[in-house]
C-alpha positions as CSV (number, residue, x, y, z in Angstrom):
1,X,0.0,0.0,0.0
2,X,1.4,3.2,-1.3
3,X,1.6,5.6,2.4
4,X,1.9,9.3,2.2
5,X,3.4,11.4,5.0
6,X,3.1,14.5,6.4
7,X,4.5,17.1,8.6
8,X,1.4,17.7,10.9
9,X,-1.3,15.6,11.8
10,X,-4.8,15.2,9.8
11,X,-7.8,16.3,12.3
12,X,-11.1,14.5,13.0
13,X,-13.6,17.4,11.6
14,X,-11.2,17.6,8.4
15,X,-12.0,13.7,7.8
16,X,-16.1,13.8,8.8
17,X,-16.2,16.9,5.8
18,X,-14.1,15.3,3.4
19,X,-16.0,13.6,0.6
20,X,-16.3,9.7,0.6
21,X,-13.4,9.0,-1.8
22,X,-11.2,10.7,0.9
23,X,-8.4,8.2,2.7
24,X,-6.7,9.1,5.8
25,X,-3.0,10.3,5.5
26,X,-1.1,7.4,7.6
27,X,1.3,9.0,9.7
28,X,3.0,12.9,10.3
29,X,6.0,14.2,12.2
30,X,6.1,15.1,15.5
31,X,8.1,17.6,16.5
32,X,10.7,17.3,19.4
33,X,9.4,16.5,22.7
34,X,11.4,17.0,26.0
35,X,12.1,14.2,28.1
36,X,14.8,15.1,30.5
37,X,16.6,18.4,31.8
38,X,17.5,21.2,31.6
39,X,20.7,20.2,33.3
40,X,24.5,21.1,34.0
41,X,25.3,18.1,31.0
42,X,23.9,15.8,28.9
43,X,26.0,13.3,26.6
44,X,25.7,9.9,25.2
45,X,22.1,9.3,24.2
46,X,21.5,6.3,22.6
47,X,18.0,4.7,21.7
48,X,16.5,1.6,20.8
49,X,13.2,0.5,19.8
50,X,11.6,-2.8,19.7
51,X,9.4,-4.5,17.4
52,X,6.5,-4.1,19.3
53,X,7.0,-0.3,19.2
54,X,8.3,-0.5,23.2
55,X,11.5,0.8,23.3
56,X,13.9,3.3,25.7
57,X,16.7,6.2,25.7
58,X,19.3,6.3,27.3
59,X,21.9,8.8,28.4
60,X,24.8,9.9,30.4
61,X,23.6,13.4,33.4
62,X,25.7,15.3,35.2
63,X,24.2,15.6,38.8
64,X,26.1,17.4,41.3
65,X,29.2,17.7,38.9
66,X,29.3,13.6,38.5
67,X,28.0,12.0,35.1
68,X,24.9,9.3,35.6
69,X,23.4,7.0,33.7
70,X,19.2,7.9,32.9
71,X,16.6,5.6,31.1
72,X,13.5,7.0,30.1
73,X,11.1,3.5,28.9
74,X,8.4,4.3,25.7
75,X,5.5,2.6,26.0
76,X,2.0,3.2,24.4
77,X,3.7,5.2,22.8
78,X,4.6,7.7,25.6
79,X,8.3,8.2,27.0
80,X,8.2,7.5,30.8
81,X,9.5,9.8,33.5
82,X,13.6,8.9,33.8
83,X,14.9,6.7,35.8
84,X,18.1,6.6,37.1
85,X,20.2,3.6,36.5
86,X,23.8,3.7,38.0
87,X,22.2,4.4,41.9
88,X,25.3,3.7,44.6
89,X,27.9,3.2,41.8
90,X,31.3,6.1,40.9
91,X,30.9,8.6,37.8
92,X,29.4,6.8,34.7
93,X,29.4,6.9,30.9
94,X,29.5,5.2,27.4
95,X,25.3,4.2,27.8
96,X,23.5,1.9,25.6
97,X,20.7,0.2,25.2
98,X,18.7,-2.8,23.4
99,X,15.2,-2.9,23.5
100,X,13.3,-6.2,22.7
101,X,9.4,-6.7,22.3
102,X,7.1,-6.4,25.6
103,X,9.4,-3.7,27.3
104,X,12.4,-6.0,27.8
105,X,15.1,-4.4,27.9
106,X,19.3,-4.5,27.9
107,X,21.7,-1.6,29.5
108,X,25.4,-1.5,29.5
109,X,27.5,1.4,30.9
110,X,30.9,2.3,32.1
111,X,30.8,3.1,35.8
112,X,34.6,3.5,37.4
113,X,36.3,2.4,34.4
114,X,34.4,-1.1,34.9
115,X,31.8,-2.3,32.3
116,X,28.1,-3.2,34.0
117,X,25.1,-4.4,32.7
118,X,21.2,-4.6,33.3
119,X,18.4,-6.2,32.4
120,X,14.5,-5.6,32.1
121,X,12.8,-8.9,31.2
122,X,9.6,-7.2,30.9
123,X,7.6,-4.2,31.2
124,X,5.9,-4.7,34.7
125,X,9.4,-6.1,35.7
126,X,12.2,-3.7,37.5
127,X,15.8,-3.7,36.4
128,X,18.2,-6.3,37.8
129,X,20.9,-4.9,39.8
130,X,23.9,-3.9,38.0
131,X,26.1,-6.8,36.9
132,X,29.9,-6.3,36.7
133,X,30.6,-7.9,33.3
134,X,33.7,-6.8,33.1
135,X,36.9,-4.3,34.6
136,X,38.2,-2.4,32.9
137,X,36.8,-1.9,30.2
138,X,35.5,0.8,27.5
139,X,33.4,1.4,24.3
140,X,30.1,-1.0,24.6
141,X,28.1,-1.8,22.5
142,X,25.1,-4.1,22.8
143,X,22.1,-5.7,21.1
144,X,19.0,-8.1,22.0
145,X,17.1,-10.5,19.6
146,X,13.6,-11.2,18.8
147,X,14.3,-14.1,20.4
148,X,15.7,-12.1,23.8
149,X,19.3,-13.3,23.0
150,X,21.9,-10.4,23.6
151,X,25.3,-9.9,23.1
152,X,27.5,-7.2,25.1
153,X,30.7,-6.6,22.7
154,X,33.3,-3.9,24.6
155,X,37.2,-3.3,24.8
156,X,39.5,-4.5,27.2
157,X,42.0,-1.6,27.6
158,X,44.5,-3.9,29.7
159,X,44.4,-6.1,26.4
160,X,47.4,-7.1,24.6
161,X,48.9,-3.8,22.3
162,X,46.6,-1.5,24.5
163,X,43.2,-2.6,23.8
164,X,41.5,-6.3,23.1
165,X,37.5,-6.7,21.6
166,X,35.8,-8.7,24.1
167,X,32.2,-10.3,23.9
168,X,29.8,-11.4,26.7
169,X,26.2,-13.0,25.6
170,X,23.2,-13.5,27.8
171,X,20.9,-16.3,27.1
172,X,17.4,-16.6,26.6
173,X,15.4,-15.7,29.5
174,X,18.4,-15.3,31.5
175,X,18.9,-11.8,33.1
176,X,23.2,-12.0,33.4
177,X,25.9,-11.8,30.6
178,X,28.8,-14.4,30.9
179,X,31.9,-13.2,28.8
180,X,33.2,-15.4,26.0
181,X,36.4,-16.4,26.9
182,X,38.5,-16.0,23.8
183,X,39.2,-12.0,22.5
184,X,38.0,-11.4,18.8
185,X,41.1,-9.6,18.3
186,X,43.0,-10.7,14.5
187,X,46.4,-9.6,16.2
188,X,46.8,-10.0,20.0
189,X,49.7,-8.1,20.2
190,X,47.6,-5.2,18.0
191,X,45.8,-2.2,19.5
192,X,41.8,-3.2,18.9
193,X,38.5,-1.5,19.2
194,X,40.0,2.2,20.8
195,X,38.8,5.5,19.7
196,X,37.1,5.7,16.1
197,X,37.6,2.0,15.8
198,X,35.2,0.8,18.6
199,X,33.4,-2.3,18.2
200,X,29.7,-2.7,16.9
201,X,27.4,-5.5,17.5
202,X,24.5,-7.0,16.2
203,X,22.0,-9.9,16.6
204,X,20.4,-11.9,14.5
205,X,17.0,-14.3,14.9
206,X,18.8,-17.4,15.8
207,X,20.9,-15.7,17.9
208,X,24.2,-15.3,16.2
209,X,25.5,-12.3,16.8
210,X,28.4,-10.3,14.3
211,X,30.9,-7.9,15.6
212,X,32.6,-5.6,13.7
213,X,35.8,-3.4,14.9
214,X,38.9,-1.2,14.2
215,X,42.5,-2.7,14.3
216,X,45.6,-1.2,12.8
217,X,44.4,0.8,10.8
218,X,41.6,-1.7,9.2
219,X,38.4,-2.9,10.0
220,X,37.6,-6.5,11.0
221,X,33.8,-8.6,11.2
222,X,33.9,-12.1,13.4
223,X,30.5,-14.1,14.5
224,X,30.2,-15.6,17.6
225,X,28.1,-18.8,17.9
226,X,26.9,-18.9,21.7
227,X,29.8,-18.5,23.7
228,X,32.4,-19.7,20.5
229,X,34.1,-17.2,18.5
230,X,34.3,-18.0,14.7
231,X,37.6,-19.3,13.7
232,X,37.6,-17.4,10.3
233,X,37.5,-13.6,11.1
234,X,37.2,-11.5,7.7
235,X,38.7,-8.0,6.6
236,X,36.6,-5.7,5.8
237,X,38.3,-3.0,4.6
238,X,39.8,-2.9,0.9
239,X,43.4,-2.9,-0.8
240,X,42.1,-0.7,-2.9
241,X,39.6,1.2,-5.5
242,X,40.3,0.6,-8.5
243,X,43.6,2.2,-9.3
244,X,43.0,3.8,-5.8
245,X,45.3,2.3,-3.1
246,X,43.5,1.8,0.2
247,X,44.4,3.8,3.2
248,X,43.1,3.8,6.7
249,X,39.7,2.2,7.6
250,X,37.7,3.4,10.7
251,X,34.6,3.8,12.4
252,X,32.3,0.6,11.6
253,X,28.9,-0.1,11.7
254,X,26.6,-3.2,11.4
255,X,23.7,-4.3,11.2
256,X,21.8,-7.8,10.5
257,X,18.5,-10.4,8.7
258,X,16.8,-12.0,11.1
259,X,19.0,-14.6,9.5
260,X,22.7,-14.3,10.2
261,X,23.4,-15.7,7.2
262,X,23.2,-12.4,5.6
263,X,24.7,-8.7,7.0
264,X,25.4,-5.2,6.0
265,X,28.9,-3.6,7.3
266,X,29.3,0.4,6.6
267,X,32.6,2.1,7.3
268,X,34.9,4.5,6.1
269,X,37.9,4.0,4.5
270,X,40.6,6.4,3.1
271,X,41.7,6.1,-0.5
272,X,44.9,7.9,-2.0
273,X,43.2,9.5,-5.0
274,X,45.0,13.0,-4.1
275,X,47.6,13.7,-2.0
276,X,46.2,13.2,1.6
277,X,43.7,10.8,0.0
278,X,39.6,11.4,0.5
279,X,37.2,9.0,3.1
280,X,34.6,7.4,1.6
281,X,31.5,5.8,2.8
282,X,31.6,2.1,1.8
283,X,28.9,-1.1,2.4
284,X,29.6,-4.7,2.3
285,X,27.3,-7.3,2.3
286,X,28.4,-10.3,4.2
287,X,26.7,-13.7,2.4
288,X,27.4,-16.9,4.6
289,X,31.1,-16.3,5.1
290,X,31.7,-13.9,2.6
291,X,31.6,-10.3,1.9
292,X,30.5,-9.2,-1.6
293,X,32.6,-6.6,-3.6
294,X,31.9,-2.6,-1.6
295,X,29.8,-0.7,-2.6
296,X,30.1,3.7,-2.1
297,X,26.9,4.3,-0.1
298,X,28.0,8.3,0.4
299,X,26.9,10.9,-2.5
300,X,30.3,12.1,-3.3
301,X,30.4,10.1,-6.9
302,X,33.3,8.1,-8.2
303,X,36.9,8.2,-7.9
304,X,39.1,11.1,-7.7
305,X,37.0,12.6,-4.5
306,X,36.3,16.0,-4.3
307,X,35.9,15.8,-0.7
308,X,36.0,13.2,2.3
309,X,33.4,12.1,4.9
310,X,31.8,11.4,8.3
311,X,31.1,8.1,10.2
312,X,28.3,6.4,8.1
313,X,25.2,4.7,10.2
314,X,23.1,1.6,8.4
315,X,19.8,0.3,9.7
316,X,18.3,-3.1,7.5
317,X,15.0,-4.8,8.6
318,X,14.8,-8.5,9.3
319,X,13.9,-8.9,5.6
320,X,17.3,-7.4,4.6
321,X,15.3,-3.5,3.2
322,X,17.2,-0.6,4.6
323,X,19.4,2.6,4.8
324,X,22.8,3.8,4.9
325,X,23.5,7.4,6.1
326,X,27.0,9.7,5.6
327,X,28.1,13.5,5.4
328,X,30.5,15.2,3.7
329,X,31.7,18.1,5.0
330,X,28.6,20.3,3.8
331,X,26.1,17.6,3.4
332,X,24.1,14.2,4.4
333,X,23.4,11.5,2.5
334,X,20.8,8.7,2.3
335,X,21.1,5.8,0.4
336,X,19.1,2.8,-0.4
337,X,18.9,-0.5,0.1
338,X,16.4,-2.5,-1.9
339,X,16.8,-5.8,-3.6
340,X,19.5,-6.6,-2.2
341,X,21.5,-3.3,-3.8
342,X,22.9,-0.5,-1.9
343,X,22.6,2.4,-4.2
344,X,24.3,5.4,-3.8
345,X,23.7,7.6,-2.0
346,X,21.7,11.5,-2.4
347,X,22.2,14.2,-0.8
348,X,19.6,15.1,1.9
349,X,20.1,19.0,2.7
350,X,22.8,21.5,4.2
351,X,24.4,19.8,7.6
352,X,26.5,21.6,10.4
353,X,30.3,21.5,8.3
354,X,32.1,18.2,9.0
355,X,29.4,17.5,12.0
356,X,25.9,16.5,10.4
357,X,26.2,12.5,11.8
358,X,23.3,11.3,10.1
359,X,21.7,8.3,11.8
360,X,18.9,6.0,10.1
361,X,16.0,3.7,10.6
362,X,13.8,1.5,8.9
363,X,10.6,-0.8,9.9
364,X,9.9,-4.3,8.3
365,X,8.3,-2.8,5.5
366,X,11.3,-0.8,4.3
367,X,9.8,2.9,4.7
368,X,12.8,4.4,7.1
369,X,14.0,7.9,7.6
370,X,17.4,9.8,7.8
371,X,18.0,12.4,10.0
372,X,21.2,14.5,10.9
373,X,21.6,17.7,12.4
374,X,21.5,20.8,9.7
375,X,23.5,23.7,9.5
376,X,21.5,26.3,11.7
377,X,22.1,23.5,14.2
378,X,18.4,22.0,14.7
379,X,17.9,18.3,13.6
380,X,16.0,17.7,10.4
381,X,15.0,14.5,8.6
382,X,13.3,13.0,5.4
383,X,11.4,10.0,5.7
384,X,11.6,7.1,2.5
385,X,8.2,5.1,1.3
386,X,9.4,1.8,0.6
387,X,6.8,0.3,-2.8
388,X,7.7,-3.5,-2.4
389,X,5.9,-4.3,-6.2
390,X,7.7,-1.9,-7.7
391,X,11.7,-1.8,-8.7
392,X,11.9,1.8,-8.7
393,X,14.2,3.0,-5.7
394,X,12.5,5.0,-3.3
395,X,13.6,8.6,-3.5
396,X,13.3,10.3,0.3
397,X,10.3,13.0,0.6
398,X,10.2,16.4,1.9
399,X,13.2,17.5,4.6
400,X,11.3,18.4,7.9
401,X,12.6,20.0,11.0
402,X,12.3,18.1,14.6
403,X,13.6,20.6,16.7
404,X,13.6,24.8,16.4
405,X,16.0,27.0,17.7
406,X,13.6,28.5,20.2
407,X,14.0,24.9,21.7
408,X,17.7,24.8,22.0
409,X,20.8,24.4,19.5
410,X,21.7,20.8,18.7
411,X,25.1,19.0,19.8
412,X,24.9,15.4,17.4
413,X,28.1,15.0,19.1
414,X,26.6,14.0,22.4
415,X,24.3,11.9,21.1
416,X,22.0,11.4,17.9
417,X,19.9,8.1,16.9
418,X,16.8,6.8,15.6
419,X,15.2,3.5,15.8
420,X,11.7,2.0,14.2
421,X,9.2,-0.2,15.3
422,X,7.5,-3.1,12.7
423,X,4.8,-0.5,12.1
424,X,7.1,2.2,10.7
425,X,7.3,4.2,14.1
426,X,10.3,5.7,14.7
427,X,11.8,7.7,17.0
428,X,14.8,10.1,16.6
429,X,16.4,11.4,20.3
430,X,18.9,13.7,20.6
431,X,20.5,16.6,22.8
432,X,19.5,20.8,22.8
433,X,20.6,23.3,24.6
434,X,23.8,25.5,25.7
435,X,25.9,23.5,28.1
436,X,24.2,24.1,31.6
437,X,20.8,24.0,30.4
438,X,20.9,20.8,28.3
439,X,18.2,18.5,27.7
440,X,16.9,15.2,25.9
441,X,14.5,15.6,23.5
442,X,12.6,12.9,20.9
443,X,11.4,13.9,17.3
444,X,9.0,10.8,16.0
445,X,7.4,10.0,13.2
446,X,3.9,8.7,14.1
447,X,2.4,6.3,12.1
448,X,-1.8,6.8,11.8
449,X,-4.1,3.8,12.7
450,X,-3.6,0.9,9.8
451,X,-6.5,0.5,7.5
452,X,-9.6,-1.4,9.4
453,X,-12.7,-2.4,7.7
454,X,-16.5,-2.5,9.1
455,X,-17.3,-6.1,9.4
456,X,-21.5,-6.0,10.1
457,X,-23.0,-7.1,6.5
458,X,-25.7,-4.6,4.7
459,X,-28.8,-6.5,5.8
460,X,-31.3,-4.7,7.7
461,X,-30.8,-4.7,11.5
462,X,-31.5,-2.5,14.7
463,X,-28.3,-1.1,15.1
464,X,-29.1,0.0,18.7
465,X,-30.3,-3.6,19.8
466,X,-27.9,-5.3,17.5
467,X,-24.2,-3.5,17.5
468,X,-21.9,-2.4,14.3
469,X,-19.1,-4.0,14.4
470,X,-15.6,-3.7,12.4
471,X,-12.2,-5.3,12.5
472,X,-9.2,-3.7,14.8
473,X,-7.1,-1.0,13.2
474,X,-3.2,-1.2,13.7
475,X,-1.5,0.8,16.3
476,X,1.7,0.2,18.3
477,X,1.9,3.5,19.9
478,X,-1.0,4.0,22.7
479,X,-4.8,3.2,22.4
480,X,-7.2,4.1,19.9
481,X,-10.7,6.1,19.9
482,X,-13.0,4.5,17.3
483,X,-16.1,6.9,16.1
484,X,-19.1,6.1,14.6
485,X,-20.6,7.9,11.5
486,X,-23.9,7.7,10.0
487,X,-25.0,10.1,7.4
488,X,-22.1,11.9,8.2
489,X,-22.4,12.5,11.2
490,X,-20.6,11.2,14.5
491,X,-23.1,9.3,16.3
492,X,-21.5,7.4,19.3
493,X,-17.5,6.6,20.4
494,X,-15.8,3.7,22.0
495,X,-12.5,1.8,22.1
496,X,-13.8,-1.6,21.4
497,X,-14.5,-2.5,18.4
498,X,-18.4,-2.8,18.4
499,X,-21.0,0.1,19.4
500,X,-24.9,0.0,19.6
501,X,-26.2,3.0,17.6
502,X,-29.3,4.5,18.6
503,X,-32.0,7.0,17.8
504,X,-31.6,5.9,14.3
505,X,-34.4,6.9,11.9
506,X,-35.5,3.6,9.5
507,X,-34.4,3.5,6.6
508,X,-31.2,3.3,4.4
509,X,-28.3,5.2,5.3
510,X,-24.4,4.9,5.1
511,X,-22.1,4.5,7.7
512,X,-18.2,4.1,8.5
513,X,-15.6,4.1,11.5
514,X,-13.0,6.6,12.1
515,X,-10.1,5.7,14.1
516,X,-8.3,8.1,16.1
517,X,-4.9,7.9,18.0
518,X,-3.1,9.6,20.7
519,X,-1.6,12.0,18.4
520,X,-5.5,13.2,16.7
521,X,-4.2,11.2,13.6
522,X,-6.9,9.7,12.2
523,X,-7.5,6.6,9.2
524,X,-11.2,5.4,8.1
525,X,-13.1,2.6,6.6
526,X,-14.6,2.5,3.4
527,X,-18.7,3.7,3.7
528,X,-21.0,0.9,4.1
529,X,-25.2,0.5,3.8
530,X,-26.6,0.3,7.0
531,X,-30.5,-0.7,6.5
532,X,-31.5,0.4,9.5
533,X,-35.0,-1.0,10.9
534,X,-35.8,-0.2,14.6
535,X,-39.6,-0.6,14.3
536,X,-41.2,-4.1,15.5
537,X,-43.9,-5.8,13.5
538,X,-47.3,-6.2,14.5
539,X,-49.7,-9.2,14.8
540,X,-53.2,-9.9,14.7
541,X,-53.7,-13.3,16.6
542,X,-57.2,-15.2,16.3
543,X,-57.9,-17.8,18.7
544,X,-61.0,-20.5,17.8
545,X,-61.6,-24.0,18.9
546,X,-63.5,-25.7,21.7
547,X,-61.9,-25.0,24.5
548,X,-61.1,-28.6,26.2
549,X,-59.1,-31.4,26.8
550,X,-58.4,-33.3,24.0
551,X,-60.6,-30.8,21.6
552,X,-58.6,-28.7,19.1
553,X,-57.9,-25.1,19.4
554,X,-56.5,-23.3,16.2
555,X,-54.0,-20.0,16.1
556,X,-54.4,-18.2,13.5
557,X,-51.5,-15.5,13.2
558,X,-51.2,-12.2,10.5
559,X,-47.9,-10.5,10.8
560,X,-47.2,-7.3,9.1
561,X,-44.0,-5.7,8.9
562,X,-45.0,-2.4,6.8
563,X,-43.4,1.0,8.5
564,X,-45.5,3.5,9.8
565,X,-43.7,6.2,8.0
566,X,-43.7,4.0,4.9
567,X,-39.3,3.8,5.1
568,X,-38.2,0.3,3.7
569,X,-38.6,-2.3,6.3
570,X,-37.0,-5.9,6.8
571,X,-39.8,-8.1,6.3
572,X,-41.6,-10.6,8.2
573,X,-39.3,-13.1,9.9
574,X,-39.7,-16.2,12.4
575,X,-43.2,-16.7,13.8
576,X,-43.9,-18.6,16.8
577,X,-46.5,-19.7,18.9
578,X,-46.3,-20.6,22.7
579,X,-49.6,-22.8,23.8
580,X,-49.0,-22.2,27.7
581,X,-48.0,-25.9,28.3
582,X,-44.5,-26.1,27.0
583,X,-45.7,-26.4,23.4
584,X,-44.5,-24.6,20.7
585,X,-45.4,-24.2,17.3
586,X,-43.2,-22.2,14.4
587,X,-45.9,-21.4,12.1
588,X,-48.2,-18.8,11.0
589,X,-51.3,-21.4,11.8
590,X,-51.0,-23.9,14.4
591,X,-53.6,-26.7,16.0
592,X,-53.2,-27.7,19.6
593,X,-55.3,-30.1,21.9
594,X,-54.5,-29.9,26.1
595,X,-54.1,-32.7,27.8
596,X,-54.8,-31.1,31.0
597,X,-57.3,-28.4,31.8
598,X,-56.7,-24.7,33.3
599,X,-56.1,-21.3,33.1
600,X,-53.0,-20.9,30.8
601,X,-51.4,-18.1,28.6
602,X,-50.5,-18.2,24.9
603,X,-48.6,-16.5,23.6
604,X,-47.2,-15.6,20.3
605,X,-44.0,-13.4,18.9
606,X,-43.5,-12.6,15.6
607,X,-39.9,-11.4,15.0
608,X,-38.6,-9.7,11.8
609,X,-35.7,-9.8,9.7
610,X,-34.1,-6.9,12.2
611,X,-34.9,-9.0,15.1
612,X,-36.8,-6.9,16.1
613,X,-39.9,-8.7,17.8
614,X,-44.1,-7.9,19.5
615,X,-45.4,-10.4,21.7
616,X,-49.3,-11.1,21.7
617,X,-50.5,-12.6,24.8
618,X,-54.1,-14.1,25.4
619,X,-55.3,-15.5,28.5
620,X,-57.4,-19.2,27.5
621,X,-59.0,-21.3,30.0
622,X,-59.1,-25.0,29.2
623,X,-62.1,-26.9,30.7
């Protein structure tokens, strides 16, 4: 389904007047929303969000001079109040987070130069206690599995050549990591996973996780099978481009299919095309144990480079759809992934000069967004509409602004990301405001209720006795309002998904369901007949017979289902006599004979197509 987006949300009144043909825009930006501070500092946000659209930020505070680690949770699409994480423990920094579906959760930090990690295993659950995984150690990085499987990868200072790539897992269910035992490191003796070449991790499905890193200069990938390391790391830096020898190769990033068969690395890599040599942005796919040729994924063009770039970011779905983001030293780029391609990459706008830091995101649909921080310092972004039927590459739509200056200047250096549910929610945090008085803030994109359809057929009914109904629209982020509309106009709201409807005139009419979510957005069904019939039929009953045991006594029975007002009306349905005795008869005409004698009432209902039903009593006495 083709989606459209827009900057502000549709309104209920603009959907009741538009005319019938009229669809619901599915989803608009909303603009940055505070969630922590002011405060003396704020560095190190990172963010993750789940599947499930539960999710969490996370962030390094100063309070009282000392840095502290903050989580504030989303759920139903809200951010909670912050909580602080790092209680009783020295200085902390270096946060992350993983966030799998129903509110679990996964934390890492740096506290005293000594890695520890948490765990949430659900949303009505508290944190565990912090777990020393590890001392000391720097640079985490973390990620959880659909499957609640999460790897811990970090760097081991005290590590042979100054530094050593380290991995700790946590099971299934479990709530503690247990470090693997052997470094990742290609060269112990070699300086591994410091500065711009700190490791990355990612999970896959079946819970086999790939870690990519900096070491001499290059960049290395290695999977880790449980608690075993894979014997065959692989470079993934080049020798070269083309007649291009390859320089220095920094700052990784990774990202995985549900299966871990199949991977995208990003990193940037220096090439001598001019004295100095340029960065470029570069994408490998890894395939089994493999990586495919590179591919440039910034918007600089070929070879000789007019210009050199930033750390690139890539975010793929489980289905292997996704984005790359890079910056030049005047620009962002996003670029594509679709079928399996990475195409190159376009420019996006104007970012801050040689500090844009373009993060993106994707859902499991392959619509995604880019956003980095512009050049009058607020953070902007364009969303992508992935079209799976068609070939075409997605091109991204119009830039929008998250945050204003009235709100604070941005800092993407301490701290920019975004992260998407299935549903194509996603969430962009980030850092405003002058040192002293900074805060965390969280742009969104908010996708509108799915499409929903009314599910009550077109025959006639009494829609206050018998309820419309209609399937449930699609919303991760908080509850919805459903409203009723007949004849164009509201007539009832609920947030089930059936409502009686009364004080409806007979008749024909047409009628839909408009669903609203926390945000106002709003999506409807298609009109459908209602053939509405509130108005019981009537009966004239004629008794006859002899009155006694054993003797017959007739009913004779003339329903009529005309409407007074002369409206279309549903028709005669079920007829049914009651003799008094625990007889019944389902006929128009019936014959009877008593067996024992007495004062007993018949009675008889005629109900019509509506059900919608009179009941005729007579009082007989049976001699």
């Amino acid at each position: 389904m083709r989606r459209r987006l827009l900057a502000s949300s549709a309104v209920l009144a603009a959907l009741v007047l538009a005319p019938a043909s009229a669809r619901a825009d599915v989803g608009g930006f909303i603009p940055a929303e505070p969630i922590d501070g002011p405060a003396e500092a704020i560095h190190g946000v990172d963010l993750d969000v789940a599947r499930d659209g539960t999710g969490a930020v996370v962030y390094v505070k100063s309070v009282g001079g000392v840095g502290h680690v903050f989580a504030s949770r989303l759920q139903g699409g809200a951010w909670q109040p912050p909580e602080q994480l790092d209680a009783g423990l020295a200085a902390s920094s270096q946060a992350v987070v993983a966030a799998g579906d129903g509110g679990k959760l996964a934390v890492a930090f740096v506290s005293g130069g000594s890695l520890f990690a948490m765990v949430k295993p659900a949303a009505d659950q508290p944190y565990t206690p912090p777990q020393l995984v590890s001392s000391p150690a720097i640079n985490p990085s973390i990620d959880l599995s659909i499957n609640d499987v999460a790897y811990l990868s970090f760097t081991n200072p005290a590590g042979g050549g100054g530094g050593d790539v380290v991995v700790a897992r946590k099971d299934r269910k479990a709530t503690a990591f247990g470090v693997v035992p052997t470094a990742l490191d290609i060269d112990p003796a070699a300086p591994a996973g410091l500065d711009t070449g700190r490791s990355k991790v990612a999970v896959a499905a079946d819970g086999v996780a790939l870690v990519v890193w900096g070491e001499s200069g290059q960049v290395f990938a290695r999977r880790v099978f449980e608690r075993t390391v894979s014997a065959a790391p692989q470079p993934v830096s080049v020798p070269a481009a083309g007649p291009f020898p390859g320089s220095t190769a920094d700052v990784p990033d990774v990202d995985v299919q549900d299966d871990s068969s199949f991977a995208w690395v990003v990193f940037r890599q220096v090439f001598l095309d001019a004295p100095g040599g340029h960065s470029r942005a570069l994408a490998r796919r890894l395939v089994g144990s493999q990586f495919d040729p590179p591919v440039a994924v910034d918007g600089l063009g070929g070879f000789p480079s007019p210009d050199s770039v930033g750390p690139p970011r890539v975010d793929i779905s489980g289905r292997g759809d996704g984005y790359a983001a890079s910056a030049s030293s005047v620009a962002p780029f996003g670029a594509v992934l679709k079928d399996k391609i990475f195409n190159a990459g376009v420019p996006l706008g104007a970012g801050v000069a040689g500090a844009a830091l373009p993060v993106a995101a994707t859902d499991e649909n392959g619509d995604g967004l880019v956003a980095w921080q512009s050049s009058d310092q607020t953070i902007h972004a364009r969303a992508y509409t992935a079209v799976r039927a068609s070939r075409a590459v997605q091109a991204p739509q119009p830039e929008v602004a998250l945050s204003a200056p009235a709100a604070g200047l941005s800092d993407a250096a301490d701290g920019l990301e975004a992260s998407a549910d299935r549903a194509g929610d996603i969430a962009v945090a980030f850092v405003l405001g002058a040192p002293g008085a900074q805060g965390v803030f969280v742009g969104s994109f908010d996708r509108a209720p799915g499409a929903f359809r009314p599910s009550s057929g077109t025959s006639f009914r009494n829609a206050a006795a018998n309820p419309l109904k209609w399937s449930q629209s699609f919303e991760l982020w908080g509850p919805l309002t459903y409203s009723v509309e007949v004849d164009g106009r509201i007539v009832g709201t609920t947030t089930g998904t059936s409502l009686a409807v009364p004080a409806v005139p007979d008749g024909v009419h047409r009628w839909r369901v408009i669903a609203t979510d926390r945000r106002g957005q709003v999506t409807a069904t298609s009109r459908r007949i209602l053939r509405q019939d509130a108005t019981p039929p009537r009966a004239r009953v004629t008794v006859s017979g002899t009155r006694r045991r054993g003797q017959a006594v007739k009913v004779s029975v003339r329903p009529t289902d005309a409407n007074p007002a002369g409206r279309p009306a549903s028709g005669v349905g079920r007829v049914q006599i009651a003799w008094g005795d625990g007889s019944r008869t389902s006929a128009r005409r019936g014959t009877h004979r008593y067996r024992r004698g007495g004062k007993l009432t018949l009675r008889v209902s005629v109900r019509d197509r509506a059900d919608n039903v009179v009941v005729v009593r007579r009082a007989i006495t049976i001699r």
